[in-house]
ChimeraX commands (.cxc) that place a marker at each C-alpha (Angstrom):
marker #1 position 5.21,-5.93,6.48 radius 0.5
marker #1 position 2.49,-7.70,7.96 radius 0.5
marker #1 position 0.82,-6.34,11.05 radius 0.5
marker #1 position 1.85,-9.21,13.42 radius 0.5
marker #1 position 5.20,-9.27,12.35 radius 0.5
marker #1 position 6.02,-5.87,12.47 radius 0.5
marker #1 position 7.96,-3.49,14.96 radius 0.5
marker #1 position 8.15,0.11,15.86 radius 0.5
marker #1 position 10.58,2.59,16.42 radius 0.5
marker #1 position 9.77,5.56,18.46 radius 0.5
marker #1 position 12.40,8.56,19.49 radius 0.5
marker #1 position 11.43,11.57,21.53 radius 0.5
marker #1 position 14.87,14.01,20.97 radius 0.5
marker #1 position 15.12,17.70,21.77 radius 0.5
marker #1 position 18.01,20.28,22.67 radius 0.5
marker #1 position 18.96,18.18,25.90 radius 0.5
marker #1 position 19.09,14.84,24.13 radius 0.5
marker #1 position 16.87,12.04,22.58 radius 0.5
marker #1 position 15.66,8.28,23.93 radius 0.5
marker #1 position 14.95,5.52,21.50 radius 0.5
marker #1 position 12.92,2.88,22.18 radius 0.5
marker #1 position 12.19,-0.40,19.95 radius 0.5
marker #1 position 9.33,-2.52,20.46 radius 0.5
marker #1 position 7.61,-5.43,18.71 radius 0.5
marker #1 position 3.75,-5.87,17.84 radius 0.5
marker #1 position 2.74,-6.45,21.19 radius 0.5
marker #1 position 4.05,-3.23,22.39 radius 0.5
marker #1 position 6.87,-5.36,24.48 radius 0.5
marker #1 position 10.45,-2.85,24.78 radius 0.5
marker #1 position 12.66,-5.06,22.83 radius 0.5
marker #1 position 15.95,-2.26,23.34 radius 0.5
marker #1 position 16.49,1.39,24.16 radius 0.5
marker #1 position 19.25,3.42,24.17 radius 0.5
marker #1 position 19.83,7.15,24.96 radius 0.5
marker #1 position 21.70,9.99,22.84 radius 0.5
marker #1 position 22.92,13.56,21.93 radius 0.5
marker #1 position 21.37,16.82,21.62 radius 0.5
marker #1 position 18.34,16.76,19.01 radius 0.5
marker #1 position 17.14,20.24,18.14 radius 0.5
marker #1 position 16.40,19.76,14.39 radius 0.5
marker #1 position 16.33,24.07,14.46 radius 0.5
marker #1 position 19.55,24.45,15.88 radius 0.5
marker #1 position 21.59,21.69,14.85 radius 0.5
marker #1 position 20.16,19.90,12.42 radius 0.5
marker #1 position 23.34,17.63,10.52 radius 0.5
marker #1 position 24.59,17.04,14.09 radius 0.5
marker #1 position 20.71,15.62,15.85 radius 0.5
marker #1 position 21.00,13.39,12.31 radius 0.5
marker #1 position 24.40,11.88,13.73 radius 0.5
marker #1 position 22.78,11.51,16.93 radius 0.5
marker #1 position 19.73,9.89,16.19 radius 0.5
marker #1 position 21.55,7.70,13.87 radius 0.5
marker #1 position 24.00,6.31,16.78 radius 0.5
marker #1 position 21.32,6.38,19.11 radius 0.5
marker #1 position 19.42,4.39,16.66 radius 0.5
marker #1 position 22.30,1.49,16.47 radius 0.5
marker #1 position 22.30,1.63,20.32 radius 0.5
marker #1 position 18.88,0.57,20.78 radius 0.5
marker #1 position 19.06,-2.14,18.02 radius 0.5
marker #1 position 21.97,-3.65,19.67 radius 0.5
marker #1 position 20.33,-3.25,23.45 radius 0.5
marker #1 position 17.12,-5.74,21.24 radius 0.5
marker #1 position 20.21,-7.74,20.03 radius 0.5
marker #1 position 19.39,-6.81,16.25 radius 0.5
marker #1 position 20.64,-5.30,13.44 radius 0.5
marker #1 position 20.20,-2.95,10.90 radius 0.5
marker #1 position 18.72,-5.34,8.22 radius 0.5
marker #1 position 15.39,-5.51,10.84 radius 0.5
marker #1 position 14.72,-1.91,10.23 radius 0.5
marker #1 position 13.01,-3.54,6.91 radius 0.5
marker #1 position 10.77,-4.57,8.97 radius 0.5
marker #1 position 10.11,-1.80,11.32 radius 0.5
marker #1 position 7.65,1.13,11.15 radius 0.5
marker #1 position 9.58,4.62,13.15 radius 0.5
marker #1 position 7.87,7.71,14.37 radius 0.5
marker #1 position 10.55,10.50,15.25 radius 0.5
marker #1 position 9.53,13.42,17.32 radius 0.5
marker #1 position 11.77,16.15,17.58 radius 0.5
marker #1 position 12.05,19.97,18.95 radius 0.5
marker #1 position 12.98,22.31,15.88 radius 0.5
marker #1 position 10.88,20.28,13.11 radius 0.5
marker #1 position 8.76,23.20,11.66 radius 0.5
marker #1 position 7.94,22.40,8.40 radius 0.5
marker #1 position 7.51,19.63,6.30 radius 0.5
marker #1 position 10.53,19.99,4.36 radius 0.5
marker #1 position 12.21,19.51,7.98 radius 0.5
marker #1 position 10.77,16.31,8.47 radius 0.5
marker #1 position 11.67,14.98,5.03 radius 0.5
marker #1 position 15.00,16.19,5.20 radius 0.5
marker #1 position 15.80,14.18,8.66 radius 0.5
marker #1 position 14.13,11.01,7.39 radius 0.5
marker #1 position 16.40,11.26,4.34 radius 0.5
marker #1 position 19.34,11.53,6.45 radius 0.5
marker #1 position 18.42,8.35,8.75 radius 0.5
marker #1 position 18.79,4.95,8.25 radius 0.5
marker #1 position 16.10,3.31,6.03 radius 0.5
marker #1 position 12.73,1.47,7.77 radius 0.5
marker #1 position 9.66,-0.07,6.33 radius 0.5
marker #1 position 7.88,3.27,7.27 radius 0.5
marker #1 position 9.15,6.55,9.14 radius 0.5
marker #1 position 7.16,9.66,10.07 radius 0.5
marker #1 position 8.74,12.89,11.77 radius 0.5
marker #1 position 6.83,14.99,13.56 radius 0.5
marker #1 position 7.90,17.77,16.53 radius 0.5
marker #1 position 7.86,16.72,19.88 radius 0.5
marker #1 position 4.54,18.27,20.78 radius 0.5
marker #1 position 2.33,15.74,18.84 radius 0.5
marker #1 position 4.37,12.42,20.55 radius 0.5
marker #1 position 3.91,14.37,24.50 radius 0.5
marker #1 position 0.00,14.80,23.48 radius 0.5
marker #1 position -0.30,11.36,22.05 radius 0.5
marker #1 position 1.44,9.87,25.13 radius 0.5
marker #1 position -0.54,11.80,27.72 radius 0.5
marker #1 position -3.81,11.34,26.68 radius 0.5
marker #1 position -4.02,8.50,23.95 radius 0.5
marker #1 position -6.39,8.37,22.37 radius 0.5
marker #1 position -9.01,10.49,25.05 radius 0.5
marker #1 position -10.63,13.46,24.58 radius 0.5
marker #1 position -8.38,16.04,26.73 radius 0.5
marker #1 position -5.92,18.79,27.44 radius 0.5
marker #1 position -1.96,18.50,28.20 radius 0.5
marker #1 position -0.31,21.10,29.88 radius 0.5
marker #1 position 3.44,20.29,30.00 radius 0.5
marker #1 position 5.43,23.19,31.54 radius 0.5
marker #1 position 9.08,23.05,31.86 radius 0.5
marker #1 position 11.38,25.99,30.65 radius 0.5
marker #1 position 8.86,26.32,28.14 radius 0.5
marker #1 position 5.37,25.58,27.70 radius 0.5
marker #1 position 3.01,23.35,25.17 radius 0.5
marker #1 position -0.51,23.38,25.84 radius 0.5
marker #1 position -2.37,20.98,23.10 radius 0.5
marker #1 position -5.89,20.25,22.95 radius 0.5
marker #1 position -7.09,16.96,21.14 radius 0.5
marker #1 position -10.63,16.18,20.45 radius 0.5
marker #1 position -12.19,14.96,16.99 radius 0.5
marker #1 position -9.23,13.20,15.87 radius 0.5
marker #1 position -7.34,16.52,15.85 radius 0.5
marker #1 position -4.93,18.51,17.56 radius 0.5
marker #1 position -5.39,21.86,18.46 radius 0.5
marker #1 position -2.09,23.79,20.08 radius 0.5
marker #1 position -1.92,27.23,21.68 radius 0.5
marker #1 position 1.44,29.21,21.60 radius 0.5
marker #1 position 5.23,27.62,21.67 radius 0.5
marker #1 position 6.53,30.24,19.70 radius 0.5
marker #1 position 9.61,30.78,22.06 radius 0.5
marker #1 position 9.97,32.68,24.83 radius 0.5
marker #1 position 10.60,36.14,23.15 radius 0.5
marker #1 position 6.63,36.18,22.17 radius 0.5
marker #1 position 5.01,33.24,23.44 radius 0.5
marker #1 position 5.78,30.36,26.53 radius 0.5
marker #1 position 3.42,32.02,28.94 radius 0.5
marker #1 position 3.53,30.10,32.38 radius 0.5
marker #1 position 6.29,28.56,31.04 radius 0.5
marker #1 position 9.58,28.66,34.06 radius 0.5
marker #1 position 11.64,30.75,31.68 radius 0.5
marker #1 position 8.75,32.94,31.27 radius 0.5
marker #1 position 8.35,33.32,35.39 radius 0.5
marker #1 position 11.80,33.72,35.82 radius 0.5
marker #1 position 11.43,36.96,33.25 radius 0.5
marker #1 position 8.65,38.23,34.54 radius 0.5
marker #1 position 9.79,37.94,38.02 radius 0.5
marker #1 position 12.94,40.41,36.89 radius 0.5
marker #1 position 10.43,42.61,35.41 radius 0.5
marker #1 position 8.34,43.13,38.77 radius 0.5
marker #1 position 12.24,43.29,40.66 radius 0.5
marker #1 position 13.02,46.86,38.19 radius 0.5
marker #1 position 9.25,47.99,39.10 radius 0.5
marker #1 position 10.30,47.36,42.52 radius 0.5
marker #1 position 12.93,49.44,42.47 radius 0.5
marker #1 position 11.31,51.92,40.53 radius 0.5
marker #1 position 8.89,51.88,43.54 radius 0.5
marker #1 position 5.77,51.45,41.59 radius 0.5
marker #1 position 5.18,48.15,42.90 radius 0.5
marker #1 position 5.04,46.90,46.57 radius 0.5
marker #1 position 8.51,44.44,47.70 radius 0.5
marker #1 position 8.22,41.15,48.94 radius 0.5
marker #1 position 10.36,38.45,50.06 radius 0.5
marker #1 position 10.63,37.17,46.50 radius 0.5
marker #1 position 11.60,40.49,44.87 radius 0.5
marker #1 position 14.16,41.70,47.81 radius 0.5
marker #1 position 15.85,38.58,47.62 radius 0.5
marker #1 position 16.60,38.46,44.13 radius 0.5
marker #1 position 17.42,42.09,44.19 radius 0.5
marker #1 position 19.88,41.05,46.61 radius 0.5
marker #1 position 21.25,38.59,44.51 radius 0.5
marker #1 position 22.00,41.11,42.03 radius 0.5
marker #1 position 23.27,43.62,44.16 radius 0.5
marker #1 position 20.34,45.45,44.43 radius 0.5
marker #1 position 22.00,46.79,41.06 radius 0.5
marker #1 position 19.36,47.72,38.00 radius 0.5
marker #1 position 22.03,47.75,35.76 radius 0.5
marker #1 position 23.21,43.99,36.79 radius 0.5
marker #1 position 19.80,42.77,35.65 radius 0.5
marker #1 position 19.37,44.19,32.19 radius 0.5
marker #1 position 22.99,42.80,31.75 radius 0.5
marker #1 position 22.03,39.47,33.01 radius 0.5
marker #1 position 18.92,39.71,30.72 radius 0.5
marker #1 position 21.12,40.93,27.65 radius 0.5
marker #1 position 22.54,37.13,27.04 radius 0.5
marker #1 position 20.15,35.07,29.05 radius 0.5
marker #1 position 18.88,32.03,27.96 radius 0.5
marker #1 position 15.37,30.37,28.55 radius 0.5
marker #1 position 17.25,27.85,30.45 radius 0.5
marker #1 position 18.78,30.79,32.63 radius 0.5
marker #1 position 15.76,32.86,33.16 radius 0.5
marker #1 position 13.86,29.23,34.38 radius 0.5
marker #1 position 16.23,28.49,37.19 radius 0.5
marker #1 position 14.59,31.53,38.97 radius 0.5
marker #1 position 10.87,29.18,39.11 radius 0.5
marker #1 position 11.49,27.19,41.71 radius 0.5
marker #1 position 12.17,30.00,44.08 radius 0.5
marker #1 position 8.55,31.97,42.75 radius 0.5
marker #1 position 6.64,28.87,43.30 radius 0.5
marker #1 position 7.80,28.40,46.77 radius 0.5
marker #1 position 6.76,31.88,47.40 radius 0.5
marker #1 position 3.87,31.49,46.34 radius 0.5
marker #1 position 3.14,28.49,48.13 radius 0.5
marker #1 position 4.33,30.51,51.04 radius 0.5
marker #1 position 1.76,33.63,50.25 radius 0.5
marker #1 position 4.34,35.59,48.81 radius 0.5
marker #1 position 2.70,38.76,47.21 radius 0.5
marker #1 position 4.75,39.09,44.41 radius 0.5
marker #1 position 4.78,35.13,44.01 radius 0.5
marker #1 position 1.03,34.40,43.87 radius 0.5
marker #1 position 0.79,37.52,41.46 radius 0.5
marker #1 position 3.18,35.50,38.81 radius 0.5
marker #1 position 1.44,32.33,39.45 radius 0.5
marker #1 position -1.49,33.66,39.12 radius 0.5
marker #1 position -1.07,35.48,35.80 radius 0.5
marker #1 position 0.21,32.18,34.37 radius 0.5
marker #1 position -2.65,30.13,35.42 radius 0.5
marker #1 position -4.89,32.73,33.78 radius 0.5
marker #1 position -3.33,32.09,30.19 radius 0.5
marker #1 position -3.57,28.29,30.90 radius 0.5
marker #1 position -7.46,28.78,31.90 radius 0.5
marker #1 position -8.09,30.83,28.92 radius 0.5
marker #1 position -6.41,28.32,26.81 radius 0.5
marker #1 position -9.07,25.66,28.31 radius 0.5
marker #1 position -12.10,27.56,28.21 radius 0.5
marker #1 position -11.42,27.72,24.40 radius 0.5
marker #1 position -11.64,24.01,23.94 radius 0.5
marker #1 position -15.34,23.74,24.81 radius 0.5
marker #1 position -14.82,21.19,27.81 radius 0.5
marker #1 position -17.76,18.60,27.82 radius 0.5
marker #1 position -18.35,14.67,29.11 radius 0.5
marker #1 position -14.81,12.57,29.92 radius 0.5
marker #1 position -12.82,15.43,28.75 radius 0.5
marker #1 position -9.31,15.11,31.01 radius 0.5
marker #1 position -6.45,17.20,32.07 radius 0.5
marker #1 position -2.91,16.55,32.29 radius 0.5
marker #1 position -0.36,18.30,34.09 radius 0.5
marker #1 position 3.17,17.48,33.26 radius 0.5
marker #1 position 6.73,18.81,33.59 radius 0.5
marker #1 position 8.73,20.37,36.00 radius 0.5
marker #1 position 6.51,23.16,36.75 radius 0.5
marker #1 position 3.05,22.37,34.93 radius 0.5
marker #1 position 1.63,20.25,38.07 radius 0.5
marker #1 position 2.67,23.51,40.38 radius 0.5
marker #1 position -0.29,25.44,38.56 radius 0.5
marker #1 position -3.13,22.99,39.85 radius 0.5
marker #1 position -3.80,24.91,42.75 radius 0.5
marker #1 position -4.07,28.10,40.57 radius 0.5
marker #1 position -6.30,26.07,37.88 radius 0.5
marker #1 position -10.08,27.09,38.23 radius 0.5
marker #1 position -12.15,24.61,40.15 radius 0.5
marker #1 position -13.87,23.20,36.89 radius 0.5
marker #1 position -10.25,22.29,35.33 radius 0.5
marker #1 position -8.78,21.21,38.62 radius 0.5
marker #1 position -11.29,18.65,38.91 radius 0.5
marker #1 position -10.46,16.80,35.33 radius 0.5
marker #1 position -6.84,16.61,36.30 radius 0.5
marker #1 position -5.56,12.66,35.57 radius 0.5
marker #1 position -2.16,11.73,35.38 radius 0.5
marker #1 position -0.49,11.19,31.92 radius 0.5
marker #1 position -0.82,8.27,30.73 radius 0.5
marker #1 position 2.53,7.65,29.06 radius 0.5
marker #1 position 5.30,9.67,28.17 radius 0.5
marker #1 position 6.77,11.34,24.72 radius 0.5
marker #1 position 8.35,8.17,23.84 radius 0.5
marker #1 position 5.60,6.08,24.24 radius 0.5
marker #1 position 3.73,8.71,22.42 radius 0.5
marker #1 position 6.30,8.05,19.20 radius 0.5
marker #1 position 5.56,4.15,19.46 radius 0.5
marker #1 position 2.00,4.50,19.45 radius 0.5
marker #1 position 2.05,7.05,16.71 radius 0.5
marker #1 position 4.74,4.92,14.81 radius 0.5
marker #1 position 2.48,1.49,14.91 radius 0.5
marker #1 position -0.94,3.26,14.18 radius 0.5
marker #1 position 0.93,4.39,10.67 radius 0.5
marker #1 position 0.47,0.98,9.85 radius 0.5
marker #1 position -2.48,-0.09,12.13 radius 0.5
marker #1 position -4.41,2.73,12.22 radius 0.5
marker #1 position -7.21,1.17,14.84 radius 0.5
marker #1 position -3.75,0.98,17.56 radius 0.5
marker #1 position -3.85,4.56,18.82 radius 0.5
marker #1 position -4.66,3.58,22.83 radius 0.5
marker #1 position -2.01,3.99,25.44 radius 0.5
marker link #1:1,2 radius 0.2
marker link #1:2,3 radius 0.2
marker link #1:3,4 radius 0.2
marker link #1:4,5 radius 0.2
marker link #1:5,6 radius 0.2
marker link #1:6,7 radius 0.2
marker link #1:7,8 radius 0.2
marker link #1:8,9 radius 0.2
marker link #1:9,10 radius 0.2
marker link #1:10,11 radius 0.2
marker link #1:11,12 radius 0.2
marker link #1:12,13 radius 0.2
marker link #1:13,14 radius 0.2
marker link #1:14,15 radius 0.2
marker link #1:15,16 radius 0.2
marker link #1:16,17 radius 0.2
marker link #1:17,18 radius 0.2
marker link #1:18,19 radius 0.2
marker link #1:19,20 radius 0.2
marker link #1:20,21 radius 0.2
marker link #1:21,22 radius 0.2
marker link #1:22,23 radius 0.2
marker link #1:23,24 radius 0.2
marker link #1:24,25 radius 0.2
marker link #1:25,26 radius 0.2
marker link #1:26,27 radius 0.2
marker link #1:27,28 radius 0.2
marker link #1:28,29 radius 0.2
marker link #1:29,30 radius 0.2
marker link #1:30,31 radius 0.2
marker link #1:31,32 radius 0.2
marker link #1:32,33 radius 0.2
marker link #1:33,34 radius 0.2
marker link #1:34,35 radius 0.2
marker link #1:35,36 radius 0.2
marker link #1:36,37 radius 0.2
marker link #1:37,38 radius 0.2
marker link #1:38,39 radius 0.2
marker link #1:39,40 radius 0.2
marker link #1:40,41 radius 0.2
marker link #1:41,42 radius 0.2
marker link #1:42,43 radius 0.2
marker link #1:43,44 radius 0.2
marker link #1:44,45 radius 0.2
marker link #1:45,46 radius 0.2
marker link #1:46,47 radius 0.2
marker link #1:47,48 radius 0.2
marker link #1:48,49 radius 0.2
marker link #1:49,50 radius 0.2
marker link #1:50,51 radius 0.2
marker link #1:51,52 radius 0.2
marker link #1:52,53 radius 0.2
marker link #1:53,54 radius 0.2
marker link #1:54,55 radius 0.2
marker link #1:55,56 radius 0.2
marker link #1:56,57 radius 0.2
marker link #1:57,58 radius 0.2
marker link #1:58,59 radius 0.2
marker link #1:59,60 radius 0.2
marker link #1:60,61 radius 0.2
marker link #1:61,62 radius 0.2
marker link #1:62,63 radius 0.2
marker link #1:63,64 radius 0.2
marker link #1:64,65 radius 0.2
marker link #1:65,66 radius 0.2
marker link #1:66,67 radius 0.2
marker link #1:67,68 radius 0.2
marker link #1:68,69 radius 0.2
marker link #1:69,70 radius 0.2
marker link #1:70,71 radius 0.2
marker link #1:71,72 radius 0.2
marker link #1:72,73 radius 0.2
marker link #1:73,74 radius 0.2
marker link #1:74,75 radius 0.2
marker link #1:75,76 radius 0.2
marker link #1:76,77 radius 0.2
marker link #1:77,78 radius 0.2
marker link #1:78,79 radius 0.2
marker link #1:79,80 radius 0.2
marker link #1:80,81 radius 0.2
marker link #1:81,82 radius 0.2
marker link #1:82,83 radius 0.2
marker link #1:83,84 radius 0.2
marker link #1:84,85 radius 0.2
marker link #1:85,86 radius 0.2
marker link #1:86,87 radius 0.2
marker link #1:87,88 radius 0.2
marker link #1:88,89 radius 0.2
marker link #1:89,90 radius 0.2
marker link #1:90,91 radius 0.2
marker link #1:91,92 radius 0.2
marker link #1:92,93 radius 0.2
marker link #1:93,94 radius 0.2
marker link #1:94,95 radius 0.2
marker link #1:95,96 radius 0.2
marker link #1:96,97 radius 0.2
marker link #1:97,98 radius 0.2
marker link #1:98,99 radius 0.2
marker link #1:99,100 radius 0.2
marker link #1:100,101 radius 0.2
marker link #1:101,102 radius 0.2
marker link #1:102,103 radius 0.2
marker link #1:103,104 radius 0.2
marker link #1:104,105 radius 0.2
marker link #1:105,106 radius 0.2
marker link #1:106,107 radius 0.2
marker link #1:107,108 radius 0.2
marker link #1:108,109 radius 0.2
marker link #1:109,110 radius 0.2
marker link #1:110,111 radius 0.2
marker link #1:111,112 radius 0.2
marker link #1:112,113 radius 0.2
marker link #1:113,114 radius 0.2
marker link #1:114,115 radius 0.2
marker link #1:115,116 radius 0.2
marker link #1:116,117 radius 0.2
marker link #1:117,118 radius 0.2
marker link #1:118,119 radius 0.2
marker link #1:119,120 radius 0.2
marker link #1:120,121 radius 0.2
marker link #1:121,122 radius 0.2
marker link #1:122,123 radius 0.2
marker link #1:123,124 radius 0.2
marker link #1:124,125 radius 0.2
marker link #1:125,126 radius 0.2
marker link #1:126,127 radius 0.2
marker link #1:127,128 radius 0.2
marker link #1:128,129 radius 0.2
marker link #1:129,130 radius 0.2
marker link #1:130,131 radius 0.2
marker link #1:131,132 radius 0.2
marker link #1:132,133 radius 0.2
marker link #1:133,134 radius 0.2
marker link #1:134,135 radius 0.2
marker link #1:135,136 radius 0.2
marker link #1:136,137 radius 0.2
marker link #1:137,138 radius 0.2
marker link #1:138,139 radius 0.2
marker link #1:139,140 radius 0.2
marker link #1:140,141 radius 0.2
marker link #1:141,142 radius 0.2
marker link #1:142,143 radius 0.2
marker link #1:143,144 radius 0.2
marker link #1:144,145 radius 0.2
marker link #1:145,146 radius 0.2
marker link #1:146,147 radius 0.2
marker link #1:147,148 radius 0.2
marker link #1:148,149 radius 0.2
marker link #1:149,150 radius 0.2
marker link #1:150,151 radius 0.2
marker link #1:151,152 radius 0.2
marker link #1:152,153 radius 0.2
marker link #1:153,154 radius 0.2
marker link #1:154,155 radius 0.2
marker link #1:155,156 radius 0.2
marker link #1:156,157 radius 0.2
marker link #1:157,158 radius 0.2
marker link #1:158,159 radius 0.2
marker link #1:159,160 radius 0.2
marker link #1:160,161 radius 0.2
marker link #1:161,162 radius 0.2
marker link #1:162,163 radius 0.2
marker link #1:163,164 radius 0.2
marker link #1:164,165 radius 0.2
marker link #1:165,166 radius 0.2
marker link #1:166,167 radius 0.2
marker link #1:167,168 radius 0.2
marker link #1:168,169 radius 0.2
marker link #1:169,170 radius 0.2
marker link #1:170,171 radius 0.2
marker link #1:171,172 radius 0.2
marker link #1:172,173 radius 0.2
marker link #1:173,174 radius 0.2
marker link #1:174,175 radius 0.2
marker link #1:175,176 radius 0.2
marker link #1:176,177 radius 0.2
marker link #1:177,178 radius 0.2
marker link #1:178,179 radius 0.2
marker link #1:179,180 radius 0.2
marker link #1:180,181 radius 0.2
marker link #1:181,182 radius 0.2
marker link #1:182,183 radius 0.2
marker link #1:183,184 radius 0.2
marker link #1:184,185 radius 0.2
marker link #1:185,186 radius 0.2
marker link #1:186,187 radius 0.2
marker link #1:187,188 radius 0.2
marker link #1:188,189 radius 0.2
marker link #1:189,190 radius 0.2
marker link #1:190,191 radius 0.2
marker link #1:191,192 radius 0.2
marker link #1:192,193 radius 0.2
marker link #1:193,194 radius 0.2
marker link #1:194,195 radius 0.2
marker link #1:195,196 radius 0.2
marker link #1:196,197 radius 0.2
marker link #1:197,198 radius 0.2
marker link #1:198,199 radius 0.2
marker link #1:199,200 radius 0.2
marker link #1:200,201 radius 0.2
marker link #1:201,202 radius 0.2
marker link #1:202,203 radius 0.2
marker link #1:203,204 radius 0.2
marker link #1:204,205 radius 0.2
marker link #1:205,206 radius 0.2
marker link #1:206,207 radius 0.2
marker link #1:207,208 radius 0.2
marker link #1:208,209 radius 0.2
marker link #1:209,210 radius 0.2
marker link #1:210,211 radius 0.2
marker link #1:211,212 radius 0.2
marker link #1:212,213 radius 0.2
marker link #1:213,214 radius 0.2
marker link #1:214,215 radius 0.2
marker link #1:215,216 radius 0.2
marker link #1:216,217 radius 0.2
marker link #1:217,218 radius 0.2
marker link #1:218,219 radius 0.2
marker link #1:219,220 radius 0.2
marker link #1:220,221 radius 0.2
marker link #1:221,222 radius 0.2
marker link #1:222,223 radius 0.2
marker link #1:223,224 radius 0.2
marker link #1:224,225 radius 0.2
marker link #1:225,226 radius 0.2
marker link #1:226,227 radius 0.2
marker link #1:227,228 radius 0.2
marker link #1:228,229 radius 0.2
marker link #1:229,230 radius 0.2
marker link #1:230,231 radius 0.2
marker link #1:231,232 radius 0.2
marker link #1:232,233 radius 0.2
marker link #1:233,234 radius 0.2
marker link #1:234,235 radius 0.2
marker link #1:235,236 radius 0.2
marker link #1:236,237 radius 0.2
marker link #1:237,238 radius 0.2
marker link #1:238,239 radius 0.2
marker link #1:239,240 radius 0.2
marker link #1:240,241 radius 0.2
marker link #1:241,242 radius 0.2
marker link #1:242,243 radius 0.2
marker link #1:243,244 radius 0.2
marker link #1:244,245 radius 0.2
marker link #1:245,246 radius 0.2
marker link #1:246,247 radius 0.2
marker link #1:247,248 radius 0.2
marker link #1:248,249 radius 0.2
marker link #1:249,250 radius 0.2
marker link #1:250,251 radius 0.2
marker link #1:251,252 radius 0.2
marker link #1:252,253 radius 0.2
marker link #1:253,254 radius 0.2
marker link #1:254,255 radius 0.2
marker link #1:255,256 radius 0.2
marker link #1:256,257 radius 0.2
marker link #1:257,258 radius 0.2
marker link #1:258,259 radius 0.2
marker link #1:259,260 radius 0.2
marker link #1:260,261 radius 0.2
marker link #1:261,262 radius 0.2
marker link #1:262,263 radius 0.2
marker link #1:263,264 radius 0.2
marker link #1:264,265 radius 0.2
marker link #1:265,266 radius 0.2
marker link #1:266,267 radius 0.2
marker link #1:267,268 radius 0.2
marker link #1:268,269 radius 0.2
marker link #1:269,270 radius 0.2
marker link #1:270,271 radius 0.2
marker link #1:271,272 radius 0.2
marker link #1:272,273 radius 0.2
marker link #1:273,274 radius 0.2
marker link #1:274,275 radius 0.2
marker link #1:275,276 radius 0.2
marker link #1:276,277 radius 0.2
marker link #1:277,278 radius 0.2
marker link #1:278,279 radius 0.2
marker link #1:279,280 radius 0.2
marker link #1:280,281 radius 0.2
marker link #1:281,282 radius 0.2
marker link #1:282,283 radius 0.2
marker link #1:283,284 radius 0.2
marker link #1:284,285 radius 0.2
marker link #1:285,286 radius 0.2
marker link #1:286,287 radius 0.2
marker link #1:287,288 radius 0.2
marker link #1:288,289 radius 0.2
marker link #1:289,290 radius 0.2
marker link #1:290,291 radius 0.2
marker link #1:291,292 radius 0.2
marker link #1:292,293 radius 0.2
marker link #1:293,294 radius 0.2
marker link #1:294,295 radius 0.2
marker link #1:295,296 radius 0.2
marker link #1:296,297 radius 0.2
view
C-alpha cells in the first residue's frame, strides 16, 4: 500500500450506535454509513455484527467493495475497549484491511478536537472524559463510570442533585427552586427517590442536567452549588497539566460548554472550538498508522 494510493477507514461506535466514514488520501469522504449499538463491554459479538454491516454500508455509499479494504488502513474507536486483548479480539472479528487499529473512543474525541495541538478536551455528556495531550502523549483523568468516577458529568449532576433533595428534606440544607421542584416531582416522597435511584441508569440520572443548569443560570442556590462543584474537578484536572504557550481548551458535549462560565478565568480564556469530531479523529489516527507525519486536523 503505497501512501498515495491508500484509504482510511475511521468508526467512532459506542452504546448509542457507531458512524463510519471512508475516505481516500486526500482526506476527501468517499461513503459513510451509520449503525447499531457499539459498546465492546456490554455487547461485544453483537457491536462486531454492527460494525461489520455498518462497514458494508459505507463501502457501498463510496460505490466499492470489499476487495478495496486491501487497500485501506482502519482505525476503530469504541466505548468498552479496555484492554488490549479487547482490541485484538474485535479486529479479529472484522473484515480484513491493509492495516486496522482499535482503540476506545476517548483517544479518536482527543485526536479530533485538538489534532495535533498542545491542549485539553473536556467532553461532558452523561458522562465525562477529560484528556490532556502534550508531548506526543495522552494523559486522561477519570471515566471509570459513574459509580466512582464521571464528576461533572450530567449523570453525575443529576445524582448529586437527588443527594442535596434527601438533605433537603432532612433539613440540613437550605431549599431552592431546583430542589422543591424535583421533590415535587417525586411526591415530596424520600422513599420514591432511593427507589428511583435503586435501578437508575446514567442515562436516567442525566435527564435531570438540563433543569440544574438552567437554575443555575437563573442563580439558583442549590444549582450554582452543583455547577460549581463540577467545575472545580474540571479546574483541578487543568491545573495538573502545567498549562504554558498555545496550550487550548475544548469544550464539547451536551453539557461540557455549560461549565465555561464556571471555568476559572485563566482556562476560560484558552477555550477554542473542536476542531473535528470523533470520527474524524479515527481517520486521522487511521492514515497516520501508515503516514505517521499526517496527524493535523
Amino acid at each position: 500500500m503505497t501512501t498515495n494510493s491508500y484509504m482510511t477507514l475511521g468508526i467512532d461506535g459506542g452504546g448509542t450506535g457507531c458512524r463510519v466514514a471512508i475516505a481516500d488520501a486526500t482526506g476527501t469522504i468517499l461513503g459513510s454509513a451509520t449503525g447499531g449499538p457499539a459498546n465492546y463491554t456490554s455487547e461485544p459479538t453483537q457491536t462486531a455484527f454492527n460494525l461489520s454491516l455498518a462497514i458494508q454500508d459505507a463501502l457501498h455509499s463510496a460505490q466499492l467493495t470489499t476487495k478495496h479494504l486491501a487497500n485501506c488502513s482502519a482505525h476503530i474507536g469504541l466505548a468498552g475497549i479496555m484492554s488490549e486483548r479487547d482490541s485484538h479480539n474485535l479486529s479479529s472479528a472484522l473484515p480484513s484491511f491493509a492495516k486496522i487499529t482499535v482503540s476506545d473512543d476517548r483517544i479518536t474525541s482527543v485526536t479530533g478536537a485538538l489534532g495535533n495541538n498542545k491542549g485539553a478536551l473536556i467532553s461532558i455528556g452523561t458522562g465525562t472524559i477529560v484528556g490532556i495531550q502534550k508531548d506526543d502523549s495522552i494523559k486522561f483523568f477519570g471515566g471509570w463510570g459513574l459509580q466512582v468516577s464521571d464528576q461533572a458529568s450530567g449523570a453525575w449532576l443529576g445524582r448529586k442533585l437527588l443527594e442535596q433533595c434527601l438533605l433537603v428534606y432532612d433539613g440540613l440544607m437550605p431549599t431552592s427552586e431546583l430542589t422543591t421542584n424535583t421533590l415535587r416531582r417525586f411526591g415530596k416522597d424520600p422513599v420514591q427517590i432511593v427507589s428511583f435511584a435503586t435501578q437508575a441508569r446514567p442515562a436516567d440520572y442525566a435527564t435531570f442536567a438540563p433543569k440544574i443548569i438552567e437554575a443555575a443560570s437563573a442563580g439558583d442556590e442549590n444549582g450554582l452549588m452543583l455547577m460549581k462543584q463540577g467545575a472545580n474537578y474540571l479546574n483541578s484536572c487543568l491545573h495538573s497539566s502545567s498549562i504554558t504557550g498555545e496550550f487550548m481548551i475544548c469544550l464539547s458535549g451536551g453539557v461540557g460548554p455549560s461549565y465555561e462560565p464556571y471555568l476559572e478565568p485563566g482556562f476560560a480564556n484558552r477555550l477554542q472550538p473542536s476542531k473535528g469530531t470523533a470520527l474524524d479523529g479515527a481517520l486521522q489516527l487511521a492514515k497516520s498508522a501508515i503516514d505517521p507525519q499526517s496527524k493535523s486536523i
